[in-house]
N, C-alpha and C positions, 0 to 999 in steps of 0.2 A: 504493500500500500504506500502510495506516493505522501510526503507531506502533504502536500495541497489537499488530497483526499481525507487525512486525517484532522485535520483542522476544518473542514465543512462539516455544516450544521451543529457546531458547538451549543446552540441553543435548540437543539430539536425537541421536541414535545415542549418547549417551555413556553408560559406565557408572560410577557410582558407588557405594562401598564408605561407609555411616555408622555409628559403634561409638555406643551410645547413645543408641538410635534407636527405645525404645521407646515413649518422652518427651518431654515439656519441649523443648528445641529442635532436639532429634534427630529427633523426631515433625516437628515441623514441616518441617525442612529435608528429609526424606524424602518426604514431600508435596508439598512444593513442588519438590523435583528430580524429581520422577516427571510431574509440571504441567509440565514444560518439556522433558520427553521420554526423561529418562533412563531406562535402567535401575536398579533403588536394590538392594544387599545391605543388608537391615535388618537390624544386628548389636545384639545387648544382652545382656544376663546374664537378662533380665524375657524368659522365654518370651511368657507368656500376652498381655504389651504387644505385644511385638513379630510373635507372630503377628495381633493385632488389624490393626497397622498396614501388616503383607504384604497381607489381606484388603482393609483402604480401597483400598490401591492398586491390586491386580489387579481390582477390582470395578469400579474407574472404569474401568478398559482401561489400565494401564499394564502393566510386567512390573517383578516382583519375588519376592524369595525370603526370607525371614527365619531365620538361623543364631543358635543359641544360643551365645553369648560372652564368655569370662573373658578380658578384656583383659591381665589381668595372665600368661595364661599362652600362654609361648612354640609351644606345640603346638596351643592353638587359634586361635591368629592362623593359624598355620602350616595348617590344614585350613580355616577361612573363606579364605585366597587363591587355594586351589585348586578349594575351590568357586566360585570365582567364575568362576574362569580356565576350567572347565570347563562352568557353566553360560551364562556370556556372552561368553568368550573374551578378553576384556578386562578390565584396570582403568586407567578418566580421571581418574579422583575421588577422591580418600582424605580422607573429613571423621573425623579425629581429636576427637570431642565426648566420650566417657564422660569420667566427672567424678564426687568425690563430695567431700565438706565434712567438716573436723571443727572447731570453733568451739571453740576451746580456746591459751593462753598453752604457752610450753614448759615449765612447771612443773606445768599440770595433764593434756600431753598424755602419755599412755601412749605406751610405745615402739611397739607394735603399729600402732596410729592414728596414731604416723607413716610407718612402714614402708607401712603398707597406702594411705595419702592421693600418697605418691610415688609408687606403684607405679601405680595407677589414674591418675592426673590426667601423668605425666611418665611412667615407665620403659615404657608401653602405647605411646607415639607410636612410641618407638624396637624396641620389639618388632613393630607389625603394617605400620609406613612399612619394615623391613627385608625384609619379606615383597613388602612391593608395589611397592616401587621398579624391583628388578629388568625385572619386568613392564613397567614405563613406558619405560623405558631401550629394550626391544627395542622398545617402539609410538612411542617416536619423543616421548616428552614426556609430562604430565600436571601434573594439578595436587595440591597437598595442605593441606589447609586443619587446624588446630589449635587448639580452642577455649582458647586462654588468659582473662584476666582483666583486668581492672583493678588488681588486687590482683595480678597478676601485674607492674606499671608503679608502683606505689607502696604502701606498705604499710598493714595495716588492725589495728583491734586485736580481741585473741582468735581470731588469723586463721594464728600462727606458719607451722602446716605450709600450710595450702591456698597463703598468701602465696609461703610458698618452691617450693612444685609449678608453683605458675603463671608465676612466674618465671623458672626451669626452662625452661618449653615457649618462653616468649619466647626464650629463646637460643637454642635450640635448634633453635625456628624460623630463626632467622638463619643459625646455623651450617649446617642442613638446606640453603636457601638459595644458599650461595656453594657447597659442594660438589657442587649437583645442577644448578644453572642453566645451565653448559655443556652441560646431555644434555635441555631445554629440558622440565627440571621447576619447576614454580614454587613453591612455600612460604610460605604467609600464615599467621597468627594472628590471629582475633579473640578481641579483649577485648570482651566484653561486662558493662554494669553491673546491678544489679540485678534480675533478670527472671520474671515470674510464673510460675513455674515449685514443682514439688513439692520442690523440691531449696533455696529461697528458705524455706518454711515448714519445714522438718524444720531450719534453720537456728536460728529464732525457736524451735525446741523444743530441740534443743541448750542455748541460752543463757539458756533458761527463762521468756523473756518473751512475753507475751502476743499473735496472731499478728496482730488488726489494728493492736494497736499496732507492734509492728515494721515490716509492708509502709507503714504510715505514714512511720514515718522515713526507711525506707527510699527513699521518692518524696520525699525533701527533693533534690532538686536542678533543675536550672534549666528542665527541662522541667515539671517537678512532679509527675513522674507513674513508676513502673516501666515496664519494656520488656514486651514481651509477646514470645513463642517467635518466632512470627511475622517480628516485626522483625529478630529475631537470622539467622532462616533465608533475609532478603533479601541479606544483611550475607554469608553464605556463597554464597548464588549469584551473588552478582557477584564473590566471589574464586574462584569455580568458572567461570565462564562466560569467554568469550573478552573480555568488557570490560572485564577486568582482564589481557589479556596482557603488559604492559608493568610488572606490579604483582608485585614478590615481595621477600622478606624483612621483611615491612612486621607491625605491630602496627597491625590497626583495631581503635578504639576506638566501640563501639555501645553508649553509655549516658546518652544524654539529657545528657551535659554535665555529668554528675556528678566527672567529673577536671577541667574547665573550667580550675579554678582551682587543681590540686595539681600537674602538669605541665605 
């Protein structure tokens, strides 16, 4: 048996649940988990995206379902796990990705754009992981993946709330971690650096600068270059697949070596 051979379908029979999956690395990781057998619940607030991306997948022969979802609300985390549990009778997977950015100091950021940056990127993990755990607990183990930051490991400027959200998730991660690992749940974060994604650009429009200038600066580090979704979504299936069994509490860092030299 070839490698190539033995590394397909790492996730077969599994199911997985991704928030922010209409997109940028939500897209991709739902793609690529369906590439390797899963079943994917494609969750997003972006109907129209995330039915696009129900479609790629069952077009190719996978199986999947796309649910409309406010991350931040307790009722609909609460109806996507019951859909899930009732369309696939499981959940293996919980990729925690919705995410959104407000590029602003604490003097110019609105109390709302803060409220609403925590609530989305940090209070969602603990809202829709309280729903799925249970779940895991009766199957005997699963995993949950947390898209933190870099900026969640050290801090950036005009970054106040996303800095403190993603920061947030890293402990949280940890703390997630040592209380579930006895019932053989695992709990990872990735930090990802700068990556081409629509969420990169409404960034550079926030701050009012010009957008090839920014994804410029933005590829100043040792690779020379931004990540692509892609990347990010390899960086989640090895914290979803059994090749990371021995791997939890951990902060992976996927940014081309952009922290190299700040931690």
């Amino acid at each position: 048996m070839s490698l190539q051979e033995k590394l397909a379908g790492r996730l077969s029979g599994k199911v997985a649940v991704i928030t922010g999956a209409a997109s940028g690395i939500g897209r991709a990781t739902a793609l690529l988990f369906a590439g390797e057998g899963a079943s994917v619940v494609v969750a997003d607030v972006n109907s129209d995206g995330g039915n696009r991306v129900e479609d790629e997948i069952t077009q190719s022969g996978g199986r999947a379902f796309f649910e409309a979802l406010d991350v931040t609300s307790a009722a609909d985390c609460r109806r996507l796990v019951e859909r899930a549990i009732r369309e696939f009778g499981r959940i293996d997977i919980l990729f925690n990705n919705a995410g959104i950015i407000r590029r602003a100091t604490v003097l110019d950021l609105y109390e709302a754009d803060w409220d609403r940056v925590m609530d989305v990127n940090a209070k969602s993990i603990y809202l829709l992981s309280r729903e799925v755990i249970p779940h895991m607990q009766k199957a005997g183990g699963g995993t949950i993946i947390n898209t933190a930051s870099g900026w969640g490991l050290t801090g950036g400027a005009k970054a106040a709330v996303y800095c403190a959200s993603k920061g947030a998730v890293v402990l949280l991660t940890k703390a997630m971690a040592i209380d579930h690992g006895a019932q053989n749940i695992r709990v990872n974060c990735i930090c990802p650096g700068d990556t081409d994604t629509g969420m990169l650009r409404e960034e550079a429009q926030q701050l009012g600068e010009d957008g090839s200038r920014f994804l410029a600066e933005s590829a100043k580090r040792p690779l020379g270059r931004v990540g692509t979704p892609e990347e990010i979504a390899q960086a989640a299936l090895y914290l979803a697949s059994d090749t990371s069994s021995f791997v939890t509490g951990t902060a992976l860092v996927v940014d081309g070596g952009g922290l190299a030299g700040s931690i």
